[in-house]
Backbone as CSV, one residue per row, in Angstrom:
resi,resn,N_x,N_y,N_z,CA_x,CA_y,CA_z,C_x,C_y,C_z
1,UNK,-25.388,-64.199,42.395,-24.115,-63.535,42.560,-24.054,-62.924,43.954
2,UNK,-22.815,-63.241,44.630,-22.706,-62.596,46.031,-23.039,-61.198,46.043
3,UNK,-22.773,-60.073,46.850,-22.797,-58.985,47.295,-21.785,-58.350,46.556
4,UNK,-21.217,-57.294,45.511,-19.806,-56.463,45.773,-20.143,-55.619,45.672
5,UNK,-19.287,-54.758,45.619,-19.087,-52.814,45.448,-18.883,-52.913,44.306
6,UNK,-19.898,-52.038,42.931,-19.208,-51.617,41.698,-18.882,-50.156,42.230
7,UNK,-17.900,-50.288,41.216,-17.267,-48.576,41.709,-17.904,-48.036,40.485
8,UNK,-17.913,-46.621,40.841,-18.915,-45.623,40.149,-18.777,-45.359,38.922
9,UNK,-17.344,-45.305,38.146,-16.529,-45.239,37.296,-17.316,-46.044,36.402
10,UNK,-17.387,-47.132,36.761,-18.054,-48.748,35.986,-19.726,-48.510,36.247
11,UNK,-20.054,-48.147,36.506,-21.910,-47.641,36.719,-22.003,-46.456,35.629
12,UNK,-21.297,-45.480,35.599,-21.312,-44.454,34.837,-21.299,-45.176,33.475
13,UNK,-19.890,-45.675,33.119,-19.923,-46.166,31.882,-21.110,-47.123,31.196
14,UNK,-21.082,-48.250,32.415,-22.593,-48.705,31.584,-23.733,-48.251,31.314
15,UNK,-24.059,-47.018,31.456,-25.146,-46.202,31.346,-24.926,-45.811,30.092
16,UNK,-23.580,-44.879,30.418,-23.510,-44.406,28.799,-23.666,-45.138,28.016
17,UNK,-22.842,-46.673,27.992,-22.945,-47.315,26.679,-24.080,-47.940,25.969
18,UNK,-25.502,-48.100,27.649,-26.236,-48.516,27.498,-27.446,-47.323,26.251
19,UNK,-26.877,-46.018,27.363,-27.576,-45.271,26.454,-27.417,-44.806,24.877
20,UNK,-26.322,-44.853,24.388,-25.774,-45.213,23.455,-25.949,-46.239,22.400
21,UNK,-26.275,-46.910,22.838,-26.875,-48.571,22.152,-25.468,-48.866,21.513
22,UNK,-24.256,-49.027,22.490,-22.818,-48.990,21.834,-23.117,-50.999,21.848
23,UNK,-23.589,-51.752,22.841,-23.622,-52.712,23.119,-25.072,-53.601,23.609
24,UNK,-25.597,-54.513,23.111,-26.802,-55.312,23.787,-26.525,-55.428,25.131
25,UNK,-27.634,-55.184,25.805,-27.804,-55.318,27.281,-27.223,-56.526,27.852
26,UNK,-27.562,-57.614,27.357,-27.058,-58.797,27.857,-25.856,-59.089,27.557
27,UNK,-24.962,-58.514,26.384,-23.504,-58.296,26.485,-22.789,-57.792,27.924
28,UNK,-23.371,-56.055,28.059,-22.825,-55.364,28.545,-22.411,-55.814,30.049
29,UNK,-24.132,-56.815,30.549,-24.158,-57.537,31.964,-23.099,-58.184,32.180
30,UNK,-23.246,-59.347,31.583,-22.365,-60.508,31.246,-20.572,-60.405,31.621
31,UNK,-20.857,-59.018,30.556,-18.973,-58.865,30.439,-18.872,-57.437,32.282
32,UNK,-19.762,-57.089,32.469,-19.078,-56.173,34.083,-19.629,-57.595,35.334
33,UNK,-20.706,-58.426,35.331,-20.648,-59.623,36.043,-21.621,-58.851,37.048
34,UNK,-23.152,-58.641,36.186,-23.773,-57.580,37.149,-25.098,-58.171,36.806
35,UNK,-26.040,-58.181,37.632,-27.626,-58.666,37.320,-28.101,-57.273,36.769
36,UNK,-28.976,-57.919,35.944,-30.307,-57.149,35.341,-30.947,-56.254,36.575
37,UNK,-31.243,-57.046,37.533,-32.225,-55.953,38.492,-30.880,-54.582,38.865
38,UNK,-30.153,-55.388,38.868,-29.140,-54.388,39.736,-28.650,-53.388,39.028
39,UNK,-28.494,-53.352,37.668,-28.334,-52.186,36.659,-29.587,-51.452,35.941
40,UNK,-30.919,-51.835,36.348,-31.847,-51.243,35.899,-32.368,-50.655,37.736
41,UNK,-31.453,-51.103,38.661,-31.207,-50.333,39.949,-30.811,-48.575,40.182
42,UNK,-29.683,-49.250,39.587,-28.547,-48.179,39.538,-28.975,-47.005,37.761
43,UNK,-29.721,-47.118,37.124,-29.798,-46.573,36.047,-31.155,-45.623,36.507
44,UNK,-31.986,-46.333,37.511,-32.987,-45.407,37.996,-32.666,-44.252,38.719
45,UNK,-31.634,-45.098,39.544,-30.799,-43.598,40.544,-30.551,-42.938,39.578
46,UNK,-29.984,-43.108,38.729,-29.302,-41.948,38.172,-30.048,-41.208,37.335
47,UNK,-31.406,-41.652,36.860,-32.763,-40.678,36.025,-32.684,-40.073,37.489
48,UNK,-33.291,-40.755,38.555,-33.792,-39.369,39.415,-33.108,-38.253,40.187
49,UNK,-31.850,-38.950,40.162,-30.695,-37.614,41.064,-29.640,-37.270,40.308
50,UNK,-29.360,-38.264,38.747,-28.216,-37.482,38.257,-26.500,-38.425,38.606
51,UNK,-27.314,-38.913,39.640,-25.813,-39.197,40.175,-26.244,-41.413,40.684
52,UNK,-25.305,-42.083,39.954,-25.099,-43.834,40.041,-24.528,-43.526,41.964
53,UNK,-24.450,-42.643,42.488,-24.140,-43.346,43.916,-25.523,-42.717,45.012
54,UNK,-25.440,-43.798,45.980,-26.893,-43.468,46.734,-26.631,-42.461,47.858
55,UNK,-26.816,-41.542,47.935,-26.353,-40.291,49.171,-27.665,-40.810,50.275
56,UNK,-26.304,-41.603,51.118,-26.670,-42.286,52.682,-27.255,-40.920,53.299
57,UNK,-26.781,-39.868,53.726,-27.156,-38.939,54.604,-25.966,-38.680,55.157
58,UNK,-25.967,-37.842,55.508,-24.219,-37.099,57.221,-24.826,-38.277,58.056
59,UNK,-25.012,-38.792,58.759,-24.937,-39.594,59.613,-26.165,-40.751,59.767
60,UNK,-25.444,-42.042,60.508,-26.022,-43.212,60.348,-26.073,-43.440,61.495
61,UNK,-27.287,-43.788,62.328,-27.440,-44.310,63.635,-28.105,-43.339,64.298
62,UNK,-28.457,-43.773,65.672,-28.889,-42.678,66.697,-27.983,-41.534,67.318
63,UNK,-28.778,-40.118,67.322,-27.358,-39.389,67.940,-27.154,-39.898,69.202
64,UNK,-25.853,-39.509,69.347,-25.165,-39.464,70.787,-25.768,-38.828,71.992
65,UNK,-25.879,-39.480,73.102,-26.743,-38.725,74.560,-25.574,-38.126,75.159
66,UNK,-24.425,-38.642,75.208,-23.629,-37.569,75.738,-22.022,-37.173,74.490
67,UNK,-22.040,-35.858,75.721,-20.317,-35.624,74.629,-19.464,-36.349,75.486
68,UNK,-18.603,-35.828,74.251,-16.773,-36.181,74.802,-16.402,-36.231,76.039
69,UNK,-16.645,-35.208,76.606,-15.867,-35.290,77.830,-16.832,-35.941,78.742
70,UNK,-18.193,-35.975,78.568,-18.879,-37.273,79.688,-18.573,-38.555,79.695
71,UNK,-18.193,-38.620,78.117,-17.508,-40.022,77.993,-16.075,-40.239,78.821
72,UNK,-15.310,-39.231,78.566,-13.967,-39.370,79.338,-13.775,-39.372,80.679
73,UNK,-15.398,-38.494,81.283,-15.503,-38.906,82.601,-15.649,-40.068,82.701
74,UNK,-16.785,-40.589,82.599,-16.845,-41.789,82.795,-15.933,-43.081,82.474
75,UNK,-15.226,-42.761,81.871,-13.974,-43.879,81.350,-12.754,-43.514,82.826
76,UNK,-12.675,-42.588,82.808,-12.112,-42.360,84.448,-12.912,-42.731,85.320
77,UNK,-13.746,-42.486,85.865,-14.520,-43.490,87.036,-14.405,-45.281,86.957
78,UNK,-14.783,-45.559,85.682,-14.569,-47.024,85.090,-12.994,-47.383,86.115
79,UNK,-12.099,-46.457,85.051,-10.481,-46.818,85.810,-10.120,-47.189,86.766
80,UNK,-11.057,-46.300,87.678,-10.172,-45.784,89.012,-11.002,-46.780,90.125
């Protein structure tokens, strides 16, 4: 199965129902269109933090070497 986004809404619920024993596992897959690894993924997150979404961090990448306005200098020198 390609790559998608389940939205959280739909992670939550299969937990519950899983935990619940409302439905067999291989039902529950089948009918949201989700692998086994990937919901015994998402069911671990949520034993250890509580929460089906993965908290990336405040920021992604290297910080910035300069600010704003060095940038705007330099975008004026570029210009001119």
């Amino acid at each position: 199965m390609p790559f998608r986004c389940i939205d959280h809404g739909v992670k939550e619920a299969a937990i519950r129902i899983h935990e619940h024993d409302l439905l067999p596992l291989e039902d529950l897959l089948d009918m949201l269109h989700i692998l086994q690894s990937t919901f015994f993924r998402i069911l671990q997150l949520f034993r250890e933090t509580g929460s089906v979404v993965c908290d990336k961090g405040p920021s992604l990448g290297h910080p910035r070497n300069l600010v704003m306005d060095d940038i705007q200098y330099l975008l004026c020198l570029i210009r001119h």
